[in-house]
LUMTORKOL-365358 format. One record per residue (C-alpha): residue number from 1; residue in one letter; x, y, z. Coordinates in steps of 0.25 Angstrom, whole numbers, always signed. Example, Ala and Ser with C-alpha at 12.3 -4.5 7.8 and 13.67 -1.06 7.14 Angstrom:
2
seq, type, east, north, up
1, A, +49, -18, +31 .
2, S, +55, -4, +29 .
This chain:
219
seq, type, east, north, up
1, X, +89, +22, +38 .
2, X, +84, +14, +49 .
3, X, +88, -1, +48 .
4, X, +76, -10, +48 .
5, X, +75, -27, +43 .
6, X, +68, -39, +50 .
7, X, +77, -52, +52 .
8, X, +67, -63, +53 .
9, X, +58, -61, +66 .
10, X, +68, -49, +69 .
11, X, +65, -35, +66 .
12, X, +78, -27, +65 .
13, X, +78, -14, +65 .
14, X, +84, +2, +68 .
15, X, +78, +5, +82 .
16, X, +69, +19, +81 .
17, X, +58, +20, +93 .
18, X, +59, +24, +105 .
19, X, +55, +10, +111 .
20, X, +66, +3, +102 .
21, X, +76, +11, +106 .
22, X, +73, +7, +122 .
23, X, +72, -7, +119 .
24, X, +85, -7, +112 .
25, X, +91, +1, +125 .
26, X, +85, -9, +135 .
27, X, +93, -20, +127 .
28, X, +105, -13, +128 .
29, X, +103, -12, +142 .
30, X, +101, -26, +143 .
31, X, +112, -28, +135 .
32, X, +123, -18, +139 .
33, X, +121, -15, +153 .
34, X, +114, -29, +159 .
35, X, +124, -39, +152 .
36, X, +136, -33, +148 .
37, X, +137, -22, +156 .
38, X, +143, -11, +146 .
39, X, +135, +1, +153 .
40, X, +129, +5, +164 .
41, X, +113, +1, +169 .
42, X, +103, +11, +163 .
43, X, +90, +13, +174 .
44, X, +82, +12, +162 .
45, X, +88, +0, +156 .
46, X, +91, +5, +144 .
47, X, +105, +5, +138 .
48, X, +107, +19, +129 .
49, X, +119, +27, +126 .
50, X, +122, +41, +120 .
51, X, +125, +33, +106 .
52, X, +110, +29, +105 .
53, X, +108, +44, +100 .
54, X, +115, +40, +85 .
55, X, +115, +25, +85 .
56, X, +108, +18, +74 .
57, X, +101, +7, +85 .
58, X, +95, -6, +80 .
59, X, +87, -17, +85 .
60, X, +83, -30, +83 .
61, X, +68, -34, +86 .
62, X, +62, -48, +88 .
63, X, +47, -52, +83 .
64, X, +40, -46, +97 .
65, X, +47, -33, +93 .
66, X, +56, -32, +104 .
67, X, +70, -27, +102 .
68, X, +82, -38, +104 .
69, X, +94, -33, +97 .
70, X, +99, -20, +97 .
71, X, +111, -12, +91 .
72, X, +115, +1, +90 .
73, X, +124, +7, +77 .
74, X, +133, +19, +77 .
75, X, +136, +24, +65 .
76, X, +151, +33, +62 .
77, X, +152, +44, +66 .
78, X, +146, +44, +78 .
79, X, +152, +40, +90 .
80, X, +155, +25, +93 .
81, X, +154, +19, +106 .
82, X, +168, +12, +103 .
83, X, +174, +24, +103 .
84, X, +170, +29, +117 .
85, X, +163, +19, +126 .
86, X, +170, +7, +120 .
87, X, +182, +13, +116 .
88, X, +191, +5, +126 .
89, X, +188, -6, +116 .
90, X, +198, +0, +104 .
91, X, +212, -3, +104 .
92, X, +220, +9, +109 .
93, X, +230, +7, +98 .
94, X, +220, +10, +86 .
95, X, +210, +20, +86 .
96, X, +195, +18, +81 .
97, X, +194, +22, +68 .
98, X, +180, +25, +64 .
99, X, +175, +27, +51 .
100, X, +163, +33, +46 .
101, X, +156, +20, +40 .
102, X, +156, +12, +55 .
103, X, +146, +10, +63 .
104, X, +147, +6, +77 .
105, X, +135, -5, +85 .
106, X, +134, -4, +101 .
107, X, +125, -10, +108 .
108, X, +122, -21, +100 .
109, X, +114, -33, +109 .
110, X, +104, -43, +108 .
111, X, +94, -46, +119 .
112, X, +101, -58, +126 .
113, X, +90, -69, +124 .
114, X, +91, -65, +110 .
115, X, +105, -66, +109 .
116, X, +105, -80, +104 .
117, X, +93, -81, +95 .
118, X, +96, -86, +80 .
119, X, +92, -78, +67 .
120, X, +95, -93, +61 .
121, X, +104, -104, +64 .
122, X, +118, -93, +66 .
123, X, +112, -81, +65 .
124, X, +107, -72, +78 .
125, X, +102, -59, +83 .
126, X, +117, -55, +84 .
127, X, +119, -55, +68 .
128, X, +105, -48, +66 .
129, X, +111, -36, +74 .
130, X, +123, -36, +64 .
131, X, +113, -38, +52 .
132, X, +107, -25, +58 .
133, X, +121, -19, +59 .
134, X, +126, -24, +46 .
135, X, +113, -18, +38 .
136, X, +113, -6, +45 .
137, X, +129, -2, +41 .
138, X, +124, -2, +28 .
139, X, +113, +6, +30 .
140, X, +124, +16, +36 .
141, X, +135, +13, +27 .
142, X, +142, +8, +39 .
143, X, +152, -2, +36 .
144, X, +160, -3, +48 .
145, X, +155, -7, +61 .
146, X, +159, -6, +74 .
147, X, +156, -13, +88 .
148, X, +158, -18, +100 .
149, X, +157, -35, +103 .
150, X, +158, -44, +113 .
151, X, +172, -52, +109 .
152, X, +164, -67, +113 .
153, X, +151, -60, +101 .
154, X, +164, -55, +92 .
155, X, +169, -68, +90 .
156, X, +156, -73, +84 .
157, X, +153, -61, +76 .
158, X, +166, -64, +70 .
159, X, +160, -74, +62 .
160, X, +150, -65, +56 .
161, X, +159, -51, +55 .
162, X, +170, -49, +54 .
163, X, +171, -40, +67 .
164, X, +187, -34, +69 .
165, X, +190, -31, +84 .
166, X, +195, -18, +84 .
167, X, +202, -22, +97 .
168, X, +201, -31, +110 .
169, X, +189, -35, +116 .
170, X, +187, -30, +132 .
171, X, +179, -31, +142 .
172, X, +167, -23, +143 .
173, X, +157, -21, +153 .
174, X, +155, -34, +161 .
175, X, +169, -38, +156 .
176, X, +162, -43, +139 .
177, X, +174, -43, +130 .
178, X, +171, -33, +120 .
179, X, +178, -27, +109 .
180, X, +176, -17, +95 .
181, X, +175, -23, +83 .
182, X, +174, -18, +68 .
183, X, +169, -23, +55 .
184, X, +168, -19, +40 .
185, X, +156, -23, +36 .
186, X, +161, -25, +22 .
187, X, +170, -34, +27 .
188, X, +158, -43, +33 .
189, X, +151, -41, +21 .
190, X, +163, -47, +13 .
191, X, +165, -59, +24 .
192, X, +151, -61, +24 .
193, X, +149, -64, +9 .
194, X, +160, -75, +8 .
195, X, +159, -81, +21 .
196, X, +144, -81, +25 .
197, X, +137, -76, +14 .
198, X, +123, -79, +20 .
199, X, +126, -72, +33 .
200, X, +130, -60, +24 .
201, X, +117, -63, +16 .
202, X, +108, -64, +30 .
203, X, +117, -49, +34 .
204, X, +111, -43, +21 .
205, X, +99, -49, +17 .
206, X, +87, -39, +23 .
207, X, +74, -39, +20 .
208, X, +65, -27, +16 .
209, X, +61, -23, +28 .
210, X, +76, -16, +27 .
211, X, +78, -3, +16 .
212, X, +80, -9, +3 .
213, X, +95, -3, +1 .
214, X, +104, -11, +5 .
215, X, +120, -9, +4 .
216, X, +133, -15, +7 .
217, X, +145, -7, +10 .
218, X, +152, +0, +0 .
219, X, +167, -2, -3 .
């Protein structure tokens, strides 16, 4: 089931051309390579990887149609990038344990002049990605989630979600501090509900352009 709503003048949606897919590996180029020096320079520019061949890639569109936000989802039991390229980020003393209903985001960016453009007066282009992520896990019946952040952009997505390190934040690349972090997605929604209830209303509320069913996770 492809993933598919419109967020105001944003369209959002599961990537599926040919022409999508090179836009959205430009971006990570852009990204990855130019700023934060995770990966070598391509010739071509364009950022791809042998976990493109099973991710579940999505992007975010602005009203010209041009692709400005991008993530990729893995879901279990494929292989995760934790578990190999960014495996020097898991504690030595506590093995990953990974469970058929998580999912795993790489590659997740925002076109840097986009980076601080408001959806309202707190909300950005940031939380639509993990709108995106949220509504696709149900979709999949994912209800953990897995990926890698930034520790400075972990400590403001801990307002939001209730992210668990799963252990220290090192440098990467050009030296960025980054680190693994889980979430229960049933534990957000629970948070969510008590503590910003119209956040979590905003998370959930889609409008028809999305397949009518609609599920939270199950106990």
């Amino acid at each position: 089931m492809e993933l598919i709503f419109q967020e105001g003048s944003y369209l959002i949606k599961t990537l599926s051309t040919h022409e999508e897919m090179e836009a959205a590996f430009r971006l990570r180029h852009e990204v990855f390579v130019d700023e934060l020096k995770w990966v070598p320079a391509s010739p071509d520019g364009m950022e791809k990887d042998g976990y493109d061949a099973f991710a579940h890639p999505i992007g975010v569109f602005d009203e010209w149609n041009k692709l400005i936000g991008y993530v990729r989802l893995i879901p279990a039991p494929q292989p995760f990038m934790i578990e190999k390229e960014f495996a020097c980020l898991l504690p030595k003393d506590m093995p990953f344990r990974k469970l058929s209903s998580m999912a795993e985001s790489t590659r997740i960016c925002i076109q840097k002049e986009y980076r601080t453009t408001l959806l309202d007066s707190s909300l950005t282009l940031g939380h639509l990605l993990y709108k995106a992520i949220y509504q696709w896990c149900l979709m999949e019946d994912k209800r953990f989630f897995v990926t890698i952040v930034e520790k400075r952009y972990h400590r403001f997505l801990k307002y939001f979600f209730p992210f668990e390190p799963l252990g220290d934040f090192l440098p990467l690349g050009d030296g960025v501090l980054s680190g693994i972090v889980l979430m229960d997605w049933r534990n957000f929604e629970a948070l969510a509900k008590e503590k910003r209830p119209d956040f979590f209303q905003w998370m959930t509320n889609l409008p028809s352009l999305v397949p009518s069913q609609w599920l939270q996770h199950a106990p």
